[in-house]
N, C-alpha and C positions, 0 to 999 in steps of 0.2 A: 273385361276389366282393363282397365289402363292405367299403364307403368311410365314413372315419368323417367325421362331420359336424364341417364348419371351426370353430364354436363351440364344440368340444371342442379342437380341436388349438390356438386360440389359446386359451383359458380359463388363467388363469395358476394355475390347480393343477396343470395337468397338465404341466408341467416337473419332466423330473426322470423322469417317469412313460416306460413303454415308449412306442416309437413306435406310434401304431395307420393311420399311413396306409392301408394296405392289407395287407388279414385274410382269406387266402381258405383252401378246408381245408388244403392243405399248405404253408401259407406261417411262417415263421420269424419271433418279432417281432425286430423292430430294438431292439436294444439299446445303439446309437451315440447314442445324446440328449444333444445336449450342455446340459452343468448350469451352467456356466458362467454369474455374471450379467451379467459384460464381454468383450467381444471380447477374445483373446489372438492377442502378433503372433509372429510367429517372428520374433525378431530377436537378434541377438548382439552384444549392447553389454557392452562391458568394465567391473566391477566391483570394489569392495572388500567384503567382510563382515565383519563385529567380531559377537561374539556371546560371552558372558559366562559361565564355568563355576567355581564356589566361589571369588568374588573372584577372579578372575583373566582378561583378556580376549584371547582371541585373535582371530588376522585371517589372513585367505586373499582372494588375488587371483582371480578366475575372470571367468566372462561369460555372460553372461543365456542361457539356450534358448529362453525366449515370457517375455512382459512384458504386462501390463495394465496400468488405472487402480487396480488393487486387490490384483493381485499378480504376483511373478516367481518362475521357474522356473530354476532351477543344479543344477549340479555342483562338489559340492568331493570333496577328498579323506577328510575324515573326517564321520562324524554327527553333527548337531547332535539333542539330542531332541526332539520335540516339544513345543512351547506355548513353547518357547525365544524367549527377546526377541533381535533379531537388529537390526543398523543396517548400512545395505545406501550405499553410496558408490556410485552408478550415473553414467558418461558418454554421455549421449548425443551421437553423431559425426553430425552431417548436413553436406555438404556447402559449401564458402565460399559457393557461389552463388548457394545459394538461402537459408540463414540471414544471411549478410555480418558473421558473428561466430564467435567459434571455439566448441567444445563447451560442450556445456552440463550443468552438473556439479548431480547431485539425489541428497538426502539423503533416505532413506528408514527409519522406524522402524516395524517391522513383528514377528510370531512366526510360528512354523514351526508349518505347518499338519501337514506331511509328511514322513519321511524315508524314502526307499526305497534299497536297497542294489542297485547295477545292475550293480558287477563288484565285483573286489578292492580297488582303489584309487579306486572311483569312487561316490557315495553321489547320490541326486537327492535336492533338498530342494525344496521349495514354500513359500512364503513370503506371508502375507499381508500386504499393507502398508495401514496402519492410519492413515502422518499421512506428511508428505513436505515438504520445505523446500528451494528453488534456494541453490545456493551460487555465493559468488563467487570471485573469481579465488585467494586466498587460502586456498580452502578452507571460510571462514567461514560459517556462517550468516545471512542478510540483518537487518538492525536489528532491534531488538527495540523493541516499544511501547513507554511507560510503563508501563501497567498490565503486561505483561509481563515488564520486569526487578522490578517489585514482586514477582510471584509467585515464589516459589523454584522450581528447575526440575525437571522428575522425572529421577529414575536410570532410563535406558534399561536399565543390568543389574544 
């Protein structure tokens, strides 16, 4: 049997690429590699999504299935298309006792990597998130620099 050499399997080309741990005549490659460049959590935090179709913006309540630093994973009820600009309303719930503060509410501005159809009334979307902002109790977005309210701000759609 043949082992492939560790310098190969950390080498950062080879992500992404088959598994080649072990290659012997009747062995199957592994085709499980995860591509991923951040860890995803299972976790199911409750959401809002706004996402923007011929001037006009809709919203749907749902809740995360895995979450990263860089992207989250849902179900809504209808398709969004891809490359679609989406704003994602995320709460995260952690417990009184060990934050000593209530939820903590993040704005997220990201486009849909992915739409998959998984039943009749149920669509998976993939979502890359691009830039993200803690909100406060009101909703609002935290202060804005100077130089920041100088600039005009972009249309999320």
């Amino acid at each position: 049997m043949f082992f492939a050499r560790r310098s190969f399997q950390n080498h950062r080309l080879s992500r992404g690429r088959l598994h080649l741990r072990h290659i012997g005549p009747n062995s199957e490659p592994d085709t499980s590699t995860e591509r991923r460049a951040t860890k995803r959590f299972r976790v199911k935090l409750p959401m809002t999504v706004r996402w923007g179709y011929r001037r006009t913006v809709r919203e749907a309540q749902t809740q995360s299935e895995d979450i990263s630093s860089r992207g989250v994973y849902f179900f809504l009820p209808t398709e969004i298309k891809k490359g679609s600009s989406v704003e994602l309303d995320i709460v995260m719930v952690m417990p009184h006792e060990i934050t000593l503060t209530e939820p903590i509410r993040i704005r997220c501005h990201g486009h849909v990597q992915r739409a998959e159809m998984k039943s009749l009334n149920r669509v998976g979307i993939a979502a890359k998130i691009e830039r993200y902002e803690l909100l406060r109790r009101n909703n609002q977005a935290g202060r804005r620099t100077r130089r920041q309210r100088a600039a005009p701000r972009k249309k999320v759609f």
